[in-house]
C-alpha positions in Angstrom: 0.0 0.0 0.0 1.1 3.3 -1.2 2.5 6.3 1.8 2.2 9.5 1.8 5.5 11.4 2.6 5.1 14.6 4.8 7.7 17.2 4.4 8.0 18.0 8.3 9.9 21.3 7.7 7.0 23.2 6.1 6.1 26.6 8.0 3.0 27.8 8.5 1.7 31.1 6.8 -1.4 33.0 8.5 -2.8 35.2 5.6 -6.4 36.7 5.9 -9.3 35.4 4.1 -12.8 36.6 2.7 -13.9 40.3 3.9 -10.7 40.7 5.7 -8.6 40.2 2.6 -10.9 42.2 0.2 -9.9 45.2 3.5 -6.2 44.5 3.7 -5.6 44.8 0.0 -7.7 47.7 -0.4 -5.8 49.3 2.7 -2.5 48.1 1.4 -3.3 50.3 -1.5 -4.2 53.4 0.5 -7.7 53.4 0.4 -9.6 54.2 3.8 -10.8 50.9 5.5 -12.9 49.7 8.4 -13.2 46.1 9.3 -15.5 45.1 12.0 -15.8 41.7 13.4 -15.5 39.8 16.6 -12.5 38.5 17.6 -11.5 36.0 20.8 -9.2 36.7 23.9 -6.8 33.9 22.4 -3.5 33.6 20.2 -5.8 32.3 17.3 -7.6 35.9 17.4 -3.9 37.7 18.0 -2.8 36.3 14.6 -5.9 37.3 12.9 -5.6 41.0 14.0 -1.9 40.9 12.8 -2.3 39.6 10.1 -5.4 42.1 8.8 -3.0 45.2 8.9 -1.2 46.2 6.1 1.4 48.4 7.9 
């Protein structure tokens, strides 16, 4: 039976998705933006904030 061979030194890149990628690219190009959603109290919701600004 056939494995599957995992490259175990792969990184992991955290990149906004859906409304909050449509906001970062049109803040990355200088346009005015407000992005409102909830977020956690938890490194998963730290990343996501991060991630959203373009600066």
């Amino acid at each position: 039976m056939p494995v599957v061979a995992v490259d175990t030194g792969c990184a992991e890149r955290v990149r906004p998705g859906g409304a909050a990628l449509a906001a970062y690219l049109a803040a990355r190009d200088g346009r005015d933006v407000t992005l409102i959603t909830g977020l956690g109290d938890d490194p998963a919701a730290a990343s996501c904030a991060s991630s959203s600004n373009p600066g």
